[in-house]
PASEBA-1860 file (N, C-alpha, C; in nm, 3 decimals):
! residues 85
1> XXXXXXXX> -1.440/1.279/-1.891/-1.479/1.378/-1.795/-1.506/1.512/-1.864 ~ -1.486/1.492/-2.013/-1.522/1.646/-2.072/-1.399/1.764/-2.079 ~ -1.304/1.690/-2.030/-1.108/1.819/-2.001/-1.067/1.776/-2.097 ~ -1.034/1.813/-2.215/-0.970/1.765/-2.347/-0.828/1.863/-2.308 ~ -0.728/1.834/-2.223/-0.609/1.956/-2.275/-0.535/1.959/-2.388 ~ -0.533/1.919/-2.482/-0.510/1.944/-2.577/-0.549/2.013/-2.731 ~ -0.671/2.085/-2.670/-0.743/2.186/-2.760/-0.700/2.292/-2.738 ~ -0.707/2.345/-2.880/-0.642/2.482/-2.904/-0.715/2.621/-2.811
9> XXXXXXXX> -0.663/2.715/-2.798/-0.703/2.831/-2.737/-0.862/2.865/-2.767 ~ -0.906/2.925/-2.737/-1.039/2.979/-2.733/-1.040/3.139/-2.796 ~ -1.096/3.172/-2.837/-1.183/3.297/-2.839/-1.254/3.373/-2.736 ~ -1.274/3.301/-2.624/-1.366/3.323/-2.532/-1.266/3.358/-2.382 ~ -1.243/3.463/-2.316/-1.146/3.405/-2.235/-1.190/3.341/-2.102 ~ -1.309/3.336/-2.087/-1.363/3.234/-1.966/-1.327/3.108/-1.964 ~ -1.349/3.071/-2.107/-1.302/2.952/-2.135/-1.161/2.904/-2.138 ~ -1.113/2.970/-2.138/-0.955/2.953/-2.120/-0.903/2.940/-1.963
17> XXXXXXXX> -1.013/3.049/-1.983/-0.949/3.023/-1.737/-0.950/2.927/-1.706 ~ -1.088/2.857/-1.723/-1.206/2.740/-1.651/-1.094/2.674/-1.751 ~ -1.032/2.632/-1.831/-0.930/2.517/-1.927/-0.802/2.530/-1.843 ~ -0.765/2.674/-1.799/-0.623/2.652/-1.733/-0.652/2.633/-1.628 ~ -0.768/2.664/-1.504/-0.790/2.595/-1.425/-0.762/2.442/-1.374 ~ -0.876/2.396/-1.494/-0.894/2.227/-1.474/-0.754/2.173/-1.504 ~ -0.674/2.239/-1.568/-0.545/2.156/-1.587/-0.453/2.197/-1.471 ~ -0.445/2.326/-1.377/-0.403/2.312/-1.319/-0.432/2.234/-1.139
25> XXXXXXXX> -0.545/2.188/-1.182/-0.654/2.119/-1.049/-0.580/1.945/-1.068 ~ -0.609/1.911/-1.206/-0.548/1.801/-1.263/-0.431/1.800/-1.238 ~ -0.330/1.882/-1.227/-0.199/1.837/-1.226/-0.147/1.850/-1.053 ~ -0.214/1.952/-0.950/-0.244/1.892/-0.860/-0.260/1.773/-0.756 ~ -0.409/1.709/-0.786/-0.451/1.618/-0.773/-0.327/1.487/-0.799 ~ -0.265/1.507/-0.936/-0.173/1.408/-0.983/-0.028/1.394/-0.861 ~ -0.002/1.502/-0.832/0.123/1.562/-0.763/0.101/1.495/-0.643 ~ -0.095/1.479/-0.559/-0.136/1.472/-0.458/-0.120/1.281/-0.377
33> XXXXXXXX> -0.158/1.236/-0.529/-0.162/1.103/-0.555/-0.013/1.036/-0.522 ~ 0.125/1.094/-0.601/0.242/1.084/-0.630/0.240/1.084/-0.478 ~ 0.232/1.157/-0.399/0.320/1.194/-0.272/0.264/1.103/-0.174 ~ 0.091/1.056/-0.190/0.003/0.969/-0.116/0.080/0.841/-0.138 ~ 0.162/0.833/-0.267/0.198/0.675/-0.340/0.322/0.643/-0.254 ~ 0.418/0.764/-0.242/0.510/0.744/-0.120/0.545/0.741/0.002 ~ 0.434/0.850/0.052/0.441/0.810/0.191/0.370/0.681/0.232 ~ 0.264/0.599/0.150/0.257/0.430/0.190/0.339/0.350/0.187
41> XXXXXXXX> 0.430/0.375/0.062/0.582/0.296/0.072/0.632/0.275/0.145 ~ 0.666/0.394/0.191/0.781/0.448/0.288/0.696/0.323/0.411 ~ 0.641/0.385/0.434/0.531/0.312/0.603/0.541/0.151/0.551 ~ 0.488/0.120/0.457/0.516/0.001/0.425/0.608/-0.117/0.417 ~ 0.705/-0.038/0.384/0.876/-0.053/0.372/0.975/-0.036/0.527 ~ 0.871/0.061/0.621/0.946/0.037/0.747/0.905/-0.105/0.818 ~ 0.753/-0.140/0.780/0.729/-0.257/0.883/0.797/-0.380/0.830 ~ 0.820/-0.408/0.695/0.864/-0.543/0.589/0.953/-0.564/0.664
49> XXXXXXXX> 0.950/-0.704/0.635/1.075/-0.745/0.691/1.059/-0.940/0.608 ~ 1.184/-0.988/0.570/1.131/-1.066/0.453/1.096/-1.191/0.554 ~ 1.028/-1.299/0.524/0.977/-1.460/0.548/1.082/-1.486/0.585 ~ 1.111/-1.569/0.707/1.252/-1.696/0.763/1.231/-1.779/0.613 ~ 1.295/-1.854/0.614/1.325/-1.966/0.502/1.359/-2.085/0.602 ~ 1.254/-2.190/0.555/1.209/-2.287/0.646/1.295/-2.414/0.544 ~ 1.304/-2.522/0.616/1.353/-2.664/0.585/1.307/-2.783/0.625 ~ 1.251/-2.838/0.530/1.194/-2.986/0.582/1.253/-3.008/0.698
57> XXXXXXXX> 1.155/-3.037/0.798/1.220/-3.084/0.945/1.197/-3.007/1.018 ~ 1.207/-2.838/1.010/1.206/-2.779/1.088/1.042/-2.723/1.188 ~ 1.064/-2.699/1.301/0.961/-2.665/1.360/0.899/-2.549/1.371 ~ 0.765/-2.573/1.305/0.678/-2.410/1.295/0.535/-2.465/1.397 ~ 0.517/-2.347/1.455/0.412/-2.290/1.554/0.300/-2.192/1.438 ~ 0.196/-2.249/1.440/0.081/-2.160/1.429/0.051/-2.121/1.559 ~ -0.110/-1.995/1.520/-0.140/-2.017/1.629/-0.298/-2.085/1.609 ~ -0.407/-2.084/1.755/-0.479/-2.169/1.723/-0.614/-2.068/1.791
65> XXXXXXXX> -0.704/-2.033/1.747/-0.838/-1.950/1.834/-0.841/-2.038/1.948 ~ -0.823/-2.195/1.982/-0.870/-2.221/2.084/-0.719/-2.263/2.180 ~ -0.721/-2.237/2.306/-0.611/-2.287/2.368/-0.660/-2.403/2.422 ~ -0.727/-2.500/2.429/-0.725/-2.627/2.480/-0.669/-2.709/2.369 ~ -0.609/-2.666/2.274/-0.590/-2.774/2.144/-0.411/-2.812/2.207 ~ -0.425/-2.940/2.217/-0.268/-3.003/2.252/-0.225/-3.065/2.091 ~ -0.068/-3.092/2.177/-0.011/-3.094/2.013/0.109/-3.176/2.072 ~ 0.199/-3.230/2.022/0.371/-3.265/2.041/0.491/-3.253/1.998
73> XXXXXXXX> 0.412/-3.064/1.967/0.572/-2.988/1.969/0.630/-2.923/2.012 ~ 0.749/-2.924/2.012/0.812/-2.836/2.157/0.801/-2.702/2.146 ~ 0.826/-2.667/2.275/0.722/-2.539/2.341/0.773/-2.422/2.256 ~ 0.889/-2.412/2.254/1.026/-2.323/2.194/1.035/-2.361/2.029 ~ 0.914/-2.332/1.960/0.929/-2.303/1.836/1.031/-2.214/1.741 ~ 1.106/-2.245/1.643/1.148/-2.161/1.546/1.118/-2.051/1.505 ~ 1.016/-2.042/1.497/0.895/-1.938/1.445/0.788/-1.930/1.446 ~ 0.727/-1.825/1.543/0.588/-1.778/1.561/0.527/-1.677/1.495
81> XXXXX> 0.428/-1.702/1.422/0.391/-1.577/1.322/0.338/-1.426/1.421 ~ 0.351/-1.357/1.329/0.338/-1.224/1.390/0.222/-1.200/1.464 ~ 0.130/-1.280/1.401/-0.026/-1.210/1.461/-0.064/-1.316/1.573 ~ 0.067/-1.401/1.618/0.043/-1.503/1.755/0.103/-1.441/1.854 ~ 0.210/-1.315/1.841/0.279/-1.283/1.943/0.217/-1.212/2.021
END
C-alpha cells in the first residue's frame, strides 16, 4: 500500500505528518476490526448452544418442504432441528 512504518524520519515535515497520520489511521482501523471481532463473538456465543448427542436407535425428525410426505415415526420426536420449529 506504499506505508512503510518503519522508515526513518524525514527532512520534510509534511512528510512526517502524512507518516504519523497513516500510522495513526492504521492503528485505528486495527483497534476498529479488534472490537468488530468481539462483538460477533459475543452475539455468536449467545445463540450456541452445543448438538444433542444421538444413539443408534434413537429418533430424529427432519423437516421436509413438502407436508404430504408420510413416514412411521412417532409424532413426538427427540429432536427437531432448529430451522423446523
Amino acid at each position: 500500500m506504499g506505508f512503510e512504518p518503519d522508515q526513518p524520519q524525514s527532512h520534510v515535515e509534511s512528510v512526517n505528518e502524512f507518516k504519523d497520520q497513516m500510522k495513526d489511521t492504521l492503528e485505528e482501523a486495527k483497534a476498529a476490526l479488534a472490537k468488530s471481532k468481539d462483538d460477533m463473538t459475543l452475539y455468536y456465543n449467545r445463540k450456541w448452544s452445543p448438538a444433542p448427542e444421538f444413539k443408534t436407535g434413537d429418533i430424529v425428525r427432519g423437516c421436509s418442504a413438502s407436508s404430504d410426505v408420510s413416514s412411521d415415526i412417532s409424532p413426538s420426536p427427540l429432536y427437531i432441528p432448529p430451522h423446523c420449529r
